[in-house]
C-alpha positions in Angstrom: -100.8 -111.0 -48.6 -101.9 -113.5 -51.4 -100.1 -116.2 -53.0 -99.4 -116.4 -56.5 -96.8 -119.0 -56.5 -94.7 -121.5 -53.5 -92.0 -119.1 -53.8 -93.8 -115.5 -54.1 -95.8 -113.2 -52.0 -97.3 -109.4 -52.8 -98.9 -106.9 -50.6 -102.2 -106.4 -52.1 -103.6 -104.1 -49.3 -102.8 -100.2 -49.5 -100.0 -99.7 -47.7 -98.1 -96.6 -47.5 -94.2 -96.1 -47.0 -94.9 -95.3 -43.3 -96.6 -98.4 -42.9 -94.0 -100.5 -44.2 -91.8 -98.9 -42.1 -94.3 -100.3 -39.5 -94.2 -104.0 -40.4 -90.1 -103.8 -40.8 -90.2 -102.4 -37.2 -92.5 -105.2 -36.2 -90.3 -107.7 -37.9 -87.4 -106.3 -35.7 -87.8 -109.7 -33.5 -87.2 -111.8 -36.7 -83.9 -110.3 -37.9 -83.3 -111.8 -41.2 -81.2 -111.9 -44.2 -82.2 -109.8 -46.8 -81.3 -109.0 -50.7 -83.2 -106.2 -51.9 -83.6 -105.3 -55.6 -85.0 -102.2 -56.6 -84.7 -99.0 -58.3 -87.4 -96.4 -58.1 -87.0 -93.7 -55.3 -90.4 -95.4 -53.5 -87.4 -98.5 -53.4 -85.1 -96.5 -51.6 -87.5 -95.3 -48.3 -88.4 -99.2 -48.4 -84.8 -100.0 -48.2 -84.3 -97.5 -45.5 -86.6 -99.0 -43.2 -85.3 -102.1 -43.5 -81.8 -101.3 -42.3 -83.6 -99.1 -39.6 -85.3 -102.2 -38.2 -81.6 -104.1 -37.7 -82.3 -106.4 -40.9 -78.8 -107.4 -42.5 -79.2 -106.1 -46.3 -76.5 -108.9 -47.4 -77.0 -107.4 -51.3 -78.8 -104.8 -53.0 -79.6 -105.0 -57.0 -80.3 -102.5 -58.9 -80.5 -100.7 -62.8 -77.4 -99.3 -64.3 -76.4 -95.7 -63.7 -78.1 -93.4 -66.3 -77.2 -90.3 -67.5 -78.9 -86.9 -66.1 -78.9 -83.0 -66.1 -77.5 -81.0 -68.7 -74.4 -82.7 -69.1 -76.0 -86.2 -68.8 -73.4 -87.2 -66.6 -74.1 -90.9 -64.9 -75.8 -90.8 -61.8 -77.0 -93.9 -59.8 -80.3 -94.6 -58.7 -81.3 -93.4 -55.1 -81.6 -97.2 -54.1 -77.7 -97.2 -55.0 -77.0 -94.0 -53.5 -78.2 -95.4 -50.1 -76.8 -98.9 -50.2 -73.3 -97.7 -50.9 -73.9 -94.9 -48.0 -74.3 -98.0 -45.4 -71.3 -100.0 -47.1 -73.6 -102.4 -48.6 -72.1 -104.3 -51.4 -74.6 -103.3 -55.2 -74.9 -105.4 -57.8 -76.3 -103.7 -61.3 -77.2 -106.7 -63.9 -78.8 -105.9 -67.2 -80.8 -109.0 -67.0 -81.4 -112.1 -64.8 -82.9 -114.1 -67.5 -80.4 -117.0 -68.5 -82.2 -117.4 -71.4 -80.8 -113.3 -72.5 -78.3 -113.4 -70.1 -76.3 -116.5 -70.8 -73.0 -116.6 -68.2 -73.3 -112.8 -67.4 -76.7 -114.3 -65.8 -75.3 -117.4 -64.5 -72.7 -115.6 -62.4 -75.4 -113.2 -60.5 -77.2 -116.4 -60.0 -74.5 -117.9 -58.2 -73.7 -114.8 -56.4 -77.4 -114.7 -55.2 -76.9 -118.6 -53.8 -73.5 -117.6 -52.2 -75.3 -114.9 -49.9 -77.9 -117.7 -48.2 -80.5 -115.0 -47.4 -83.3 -115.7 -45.5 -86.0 -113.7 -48.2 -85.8 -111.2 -51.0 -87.6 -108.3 -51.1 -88.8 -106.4 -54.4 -89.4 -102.7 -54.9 -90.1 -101.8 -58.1 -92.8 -101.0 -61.1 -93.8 -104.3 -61.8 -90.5 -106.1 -62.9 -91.0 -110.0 -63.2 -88.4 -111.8 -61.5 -87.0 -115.7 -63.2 -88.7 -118.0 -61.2 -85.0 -119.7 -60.8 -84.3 -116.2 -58.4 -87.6 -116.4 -57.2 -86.2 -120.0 -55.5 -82.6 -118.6 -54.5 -83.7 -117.5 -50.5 -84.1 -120.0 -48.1 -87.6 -118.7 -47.1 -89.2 -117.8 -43.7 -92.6 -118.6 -42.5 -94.5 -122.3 -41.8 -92.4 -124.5 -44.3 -90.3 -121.8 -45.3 -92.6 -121.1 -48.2 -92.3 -116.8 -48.2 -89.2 -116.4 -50.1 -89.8 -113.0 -51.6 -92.1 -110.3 -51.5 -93.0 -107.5 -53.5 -93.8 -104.2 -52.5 -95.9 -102.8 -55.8 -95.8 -99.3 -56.7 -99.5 -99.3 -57.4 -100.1 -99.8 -53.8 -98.6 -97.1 -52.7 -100.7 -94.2 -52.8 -98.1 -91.6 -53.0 -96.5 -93.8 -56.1 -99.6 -95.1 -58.0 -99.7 -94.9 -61.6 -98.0 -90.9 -61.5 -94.6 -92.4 -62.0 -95.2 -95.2 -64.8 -97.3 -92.8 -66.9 -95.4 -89.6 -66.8 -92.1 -91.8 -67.9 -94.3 -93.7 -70.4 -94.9 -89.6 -71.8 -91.5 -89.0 -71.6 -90.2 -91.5 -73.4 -92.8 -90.9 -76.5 -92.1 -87.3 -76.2 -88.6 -88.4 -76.6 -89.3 -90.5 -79.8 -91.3 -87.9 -81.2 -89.2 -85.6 -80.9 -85.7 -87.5 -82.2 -88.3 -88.5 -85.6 -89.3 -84.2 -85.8 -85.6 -83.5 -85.6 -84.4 -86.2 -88.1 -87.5 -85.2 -90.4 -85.8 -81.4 -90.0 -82.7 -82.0 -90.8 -83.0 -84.2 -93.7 -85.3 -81.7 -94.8 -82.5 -78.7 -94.5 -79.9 -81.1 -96.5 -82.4 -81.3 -99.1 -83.0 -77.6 -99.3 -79.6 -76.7 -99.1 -79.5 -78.8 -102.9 -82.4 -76.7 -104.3 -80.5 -73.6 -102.3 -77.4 -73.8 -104.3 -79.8 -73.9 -108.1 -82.0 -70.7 -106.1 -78.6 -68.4 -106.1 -77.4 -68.9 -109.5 -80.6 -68.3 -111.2 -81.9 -65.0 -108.8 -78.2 -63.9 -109.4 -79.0 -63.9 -113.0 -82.6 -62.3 -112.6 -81.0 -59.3 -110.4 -78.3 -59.0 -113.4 -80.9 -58.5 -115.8 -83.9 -56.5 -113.4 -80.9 -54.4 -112.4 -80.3 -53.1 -116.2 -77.1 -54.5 -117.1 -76.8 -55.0 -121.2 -76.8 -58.5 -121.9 -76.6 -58.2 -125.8 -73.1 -60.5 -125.3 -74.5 -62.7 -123.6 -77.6 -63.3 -126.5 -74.6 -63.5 -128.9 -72.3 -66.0 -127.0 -75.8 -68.2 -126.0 -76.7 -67.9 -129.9 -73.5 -69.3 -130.8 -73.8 -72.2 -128.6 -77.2 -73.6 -129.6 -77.1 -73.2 -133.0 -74.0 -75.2 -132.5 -75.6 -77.9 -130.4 -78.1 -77.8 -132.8 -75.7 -78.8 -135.8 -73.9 -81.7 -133.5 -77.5 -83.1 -133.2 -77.5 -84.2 -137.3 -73.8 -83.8 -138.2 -71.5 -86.0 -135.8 -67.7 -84.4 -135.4 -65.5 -85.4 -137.8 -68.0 -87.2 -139.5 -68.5 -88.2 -143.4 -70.5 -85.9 -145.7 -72.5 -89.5 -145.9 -73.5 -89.7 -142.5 -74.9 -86.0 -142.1 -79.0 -85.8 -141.8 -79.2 -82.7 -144.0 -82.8 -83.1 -144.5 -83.4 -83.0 -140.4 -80.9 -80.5 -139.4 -82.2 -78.0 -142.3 -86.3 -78.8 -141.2 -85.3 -78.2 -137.5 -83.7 -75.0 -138.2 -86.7 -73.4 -139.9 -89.3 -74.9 -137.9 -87.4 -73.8 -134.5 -85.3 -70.8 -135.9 -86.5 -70.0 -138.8 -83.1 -69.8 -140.4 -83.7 -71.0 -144.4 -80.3 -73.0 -144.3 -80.2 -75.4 -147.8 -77.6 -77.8 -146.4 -77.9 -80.2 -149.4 -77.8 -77.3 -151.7 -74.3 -76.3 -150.3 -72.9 -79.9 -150.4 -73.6 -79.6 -154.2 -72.3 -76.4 -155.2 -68.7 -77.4 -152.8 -67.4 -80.7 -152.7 -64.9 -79.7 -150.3 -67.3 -78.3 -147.7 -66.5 -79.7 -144.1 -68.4 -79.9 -141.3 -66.7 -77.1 -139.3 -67.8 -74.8 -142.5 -71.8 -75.7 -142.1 -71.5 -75.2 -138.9 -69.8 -71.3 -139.6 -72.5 -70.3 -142.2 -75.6 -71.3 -140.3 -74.3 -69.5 -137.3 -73.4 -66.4 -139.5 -77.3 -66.6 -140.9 -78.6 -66.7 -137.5 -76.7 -63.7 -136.5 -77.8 -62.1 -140.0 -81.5 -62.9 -139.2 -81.4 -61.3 -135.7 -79.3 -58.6 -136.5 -81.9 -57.2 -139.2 -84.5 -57.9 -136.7 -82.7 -55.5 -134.2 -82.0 -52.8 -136.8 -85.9 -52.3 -137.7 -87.0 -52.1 -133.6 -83.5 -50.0 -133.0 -80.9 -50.3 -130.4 -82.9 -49.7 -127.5 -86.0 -51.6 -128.0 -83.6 -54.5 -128.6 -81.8 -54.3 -125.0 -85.4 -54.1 -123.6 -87.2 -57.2 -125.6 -84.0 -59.2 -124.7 -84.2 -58.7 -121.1 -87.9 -59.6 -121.2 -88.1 -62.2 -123.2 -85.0 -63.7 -120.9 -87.0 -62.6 -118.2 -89.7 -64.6 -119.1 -87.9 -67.5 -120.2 -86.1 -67.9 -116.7 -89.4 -67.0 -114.7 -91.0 -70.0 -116.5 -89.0 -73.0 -116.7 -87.8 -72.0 -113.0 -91.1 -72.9 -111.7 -91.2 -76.1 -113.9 -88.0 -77.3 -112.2 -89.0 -76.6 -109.0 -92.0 -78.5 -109.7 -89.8 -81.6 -111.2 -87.5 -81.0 -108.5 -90.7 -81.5 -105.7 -92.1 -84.9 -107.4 -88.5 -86.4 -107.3 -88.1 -86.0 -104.3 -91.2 -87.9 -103.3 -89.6 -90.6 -105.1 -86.1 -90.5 -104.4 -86.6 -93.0 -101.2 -87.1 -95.4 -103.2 -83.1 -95.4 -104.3 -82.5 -97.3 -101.2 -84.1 -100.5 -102.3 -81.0 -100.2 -104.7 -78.6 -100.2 -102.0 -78.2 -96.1 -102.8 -77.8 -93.3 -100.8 -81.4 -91.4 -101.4 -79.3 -87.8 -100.7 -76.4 -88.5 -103.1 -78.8 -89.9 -106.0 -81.0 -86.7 -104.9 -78.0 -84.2 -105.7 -77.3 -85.8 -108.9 -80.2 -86.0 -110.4 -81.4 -82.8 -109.6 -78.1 -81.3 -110.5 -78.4 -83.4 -113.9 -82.8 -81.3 -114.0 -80.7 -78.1 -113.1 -78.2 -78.5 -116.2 -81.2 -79.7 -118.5 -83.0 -76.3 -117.6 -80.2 -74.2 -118.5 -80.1 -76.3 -121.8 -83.8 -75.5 -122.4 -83.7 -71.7 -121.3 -80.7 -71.0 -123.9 -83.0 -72.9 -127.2 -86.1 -71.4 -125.8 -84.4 -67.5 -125.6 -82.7 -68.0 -129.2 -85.9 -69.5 -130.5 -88.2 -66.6 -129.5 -85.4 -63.9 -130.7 -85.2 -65.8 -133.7 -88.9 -66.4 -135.1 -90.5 -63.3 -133.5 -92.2 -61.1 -136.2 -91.5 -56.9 -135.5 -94.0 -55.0 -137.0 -93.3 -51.1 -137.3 -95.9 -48.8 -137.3 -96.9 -46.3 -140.2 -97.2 -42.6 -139.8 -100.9 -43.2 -139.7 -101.1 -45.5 -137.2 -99.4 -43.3 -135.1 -101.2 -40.6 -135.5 -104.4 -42.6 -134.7 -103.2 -44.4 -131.4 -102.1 -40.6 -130.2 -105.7 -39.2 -130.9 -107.3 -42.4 -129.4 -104.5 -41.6 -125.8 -105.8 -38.2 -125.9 -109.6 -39.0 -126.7 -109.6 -41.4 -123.7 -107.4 -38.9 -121.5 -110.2 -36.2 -122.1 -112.7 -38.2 -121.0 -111.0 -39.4 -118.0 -110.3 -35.6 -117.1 -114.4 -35.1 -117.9 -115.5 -37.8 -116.0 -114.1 -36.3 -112.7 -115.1 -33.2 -113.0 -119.0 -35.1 -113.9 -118.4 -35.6 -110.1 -119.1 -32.3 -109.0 -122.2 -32.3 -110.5 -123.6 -35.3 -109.4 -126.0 -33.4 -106.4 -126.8 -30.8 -108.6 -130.5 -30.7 -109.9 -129.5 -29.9 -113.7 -131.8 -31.0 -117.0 -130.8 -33.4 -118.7 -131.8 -30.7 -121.7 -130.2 -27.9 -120.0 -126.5 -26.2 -120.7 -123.8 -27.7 -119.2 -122.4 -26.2 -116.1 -119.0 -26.7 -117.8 -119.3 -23.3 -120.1 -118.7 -25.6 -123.6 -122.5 -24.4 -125.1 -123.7 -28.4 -125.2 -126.1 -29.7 -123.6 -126.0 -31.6 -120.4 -127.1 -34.8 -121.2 -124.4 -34.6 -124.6 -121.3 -33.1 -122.0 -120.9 -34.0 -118.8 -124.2 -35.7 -118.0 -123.1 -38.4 -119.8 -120.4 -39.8 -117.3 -123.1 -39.4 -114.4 
């Protein structure tokens, strides 16, 4: 043993558990008064020796019960387990520090002082004692100056470092592990936002992939954002005065090209009101697209407004997503405001998700509006069917070139083919 203090002792030789049991053995001519502290199951052979030799164990202290197994049900440590088998009395303080302790402490103290032990022996990891318990046994040895010892785990060879190291991996493991399944399910709550958005606009898509005529649709959303539209220069209930005729009739070319002379209208009726404007340049946007769809026909028109929705959707859908990925980068940053991150998250994206819709409906009624049909003349016809079958000719010529690709034929010589041309001018030409 070496010294480190008057009042405490540690084994620094290798001992084993069997040769502790040894020294308590040898010690049997000195029965003494013991409190024992201690926790690991290394603590609880050490213990066991000491009642084997006759020693009175006049207190044992040890952790708390901690929960195990699958139900994490509290079990006590196999230092309590033994004391309580022999009837001695376990004590289980969080702390003997006064300073952290405060009465809680003060009372163990006291209860230490009312056992008058003789030494105190110390079976655990490393744990650092008050010096004020360290001075509690009376002592044994020359002057009584051996009033605890400490039986290290490191010194044990069937103990050393395993124990400590495996719990210190545990107990990351465990950290780890609670931050993965946090970072999970926050992520899960945030999907579940983006989730709800996914359904309504693939519900849409499948509507539209799966053929359904949407020509109601294209009138109702026509309706609605040339109405917007007008609300944007001519307040509700508003004053002739107030209106920005100028704006609302530039906008409406340069978006829709609708020719709508507000001004011009205002001059001719007095009397015009704002729910009449808003009637006529509706009625010329339907006017505009109907002549549109009778030069393409019926059919063509079902077809270019699925696509062009189609397109529309497929488009500002990834933009959103986009938007929706760089907010939520940021959205952390809501706490500083004393905000919950995920509310201001559903919000806000919910206000993107409204703003999208807003934009698919002007974008779809702007592209229906300003796109320019051409129709084809007889002519034209006739030369894109003789430029199909020119290029399906030579498709059909160029695999049967294949057959004569090992053939030694002039390049001068009649083709194979029967046609009266020469190679080089038939067939030979695609080899």
């Amino acid at each position: 043993m070496y010294r480190l203090t008057n009042t405490f002792y540690v084994f620094r030789a290798k001992i084993s558990v069997k040769k502790f049991e040894n020294i308590a053995l040898h010690l049997q001519l000195l029965t003494m008064k013991i409190i024992f502290a201690g926790t690991p199951p290394f603590a609880a052979s050490a213990l066991d020796a000491l009642i084997k030799a006759g020693h009175e164990i006049c207190l044992v202290l040890s952790q708390p019960d901690r929960p195990s197994g699958r139900g994490m049900k509290l079990t006590p440590s196999a230092v309590k387990a033994l004391a309580l088998e022999h009837n001695i009395p376990v004590e289980t303080p969080l702390t003997l520090s006064l300073k952290k302790g405060g009465e809680e402490a003060q009372k163990y103290h006291d209860q230490l002082k009312a056992q008058n032990a003789d030494i105190m022996v110390v079976a655990a990891y490393g744990m650092i004692l008050p010096q004020a318990v360290l001075d509690i046994p009376k002592g044994i040895g020359p002057n009584s100056e051996i009033k605890c010892i400490n039986i290290h785990a490191s010194l044990l060879p069937r103990w050393r470092g395993a124990a400590p190291i495996t719990r210190a991996i545990e107990s990351a493991q465990r950290k780890v592990e609670t931050r993965n399944f946090d970072i999970r399910k926050n992520l899960i709550e945030y999907d579940d936002v983006a989730n709800e958005q996914r359904k309504v606009i693939y519900e849409e898509r499948n509507s539209l992939l799966d053929g359904q005529d949407i020509s109601d649709t294209i009138h109702n959303i026509f309706e609605d954002v040339l109405d917007s539209t007008v609300s944007e220069f001519i307040t509700p209930n508003s004053l002739a005065e107030t209106w920005d005729t100028e704006g609302l009739t530039n906008k409406l070319k340069s978006v829709f090209d609708i020719d709508a002379p507000v001004a011009k209208w205002l001059e001719e009726d007095e009397k015009l009101v704002e729910n009449d404007v808003r009637e006529r340049i509706i009625a010329l946007g339907h006017e505009l697209y109907k002549a549109k769809c009778q030069t393409i026909g019926e059919e063509n028109q079902k077809n270019l407004e699925k696509q062009i929705m189609l397109q529309c959707i497929d488009t500002l859908w990834k933009e959103h997503l986009a938007a929706m990925d760089y907010m939520r980068q940021g959205i952390g940053l809501q706490g500083y405001a004393q905000k919950n991150p995920k509310n201001e998250y559903k919000i806000q994206s919910f206000n993107l998700f409204t703003k999208m819709l807003d934009n698919l409906k002007l974008q779809v009624v702007s592209i229906l509006c300003r796109i320019q049909v051409r129709v084809r003349t007889p002519e034209e016809i006739e030369q894109v069917k003789q430029a199909q079958e020119q290029q399906a000719l030579e498709q059909k010529m160029r695999d049967e070139a294949k057959q004569y690709a090992n053939m030694h034929i002039g390049r001068n010589d009649p083709c194979p083919c029967g046609s009266g041309k020469k190679f080089k001018v038939c067939h030979g030409r695609f080899i």
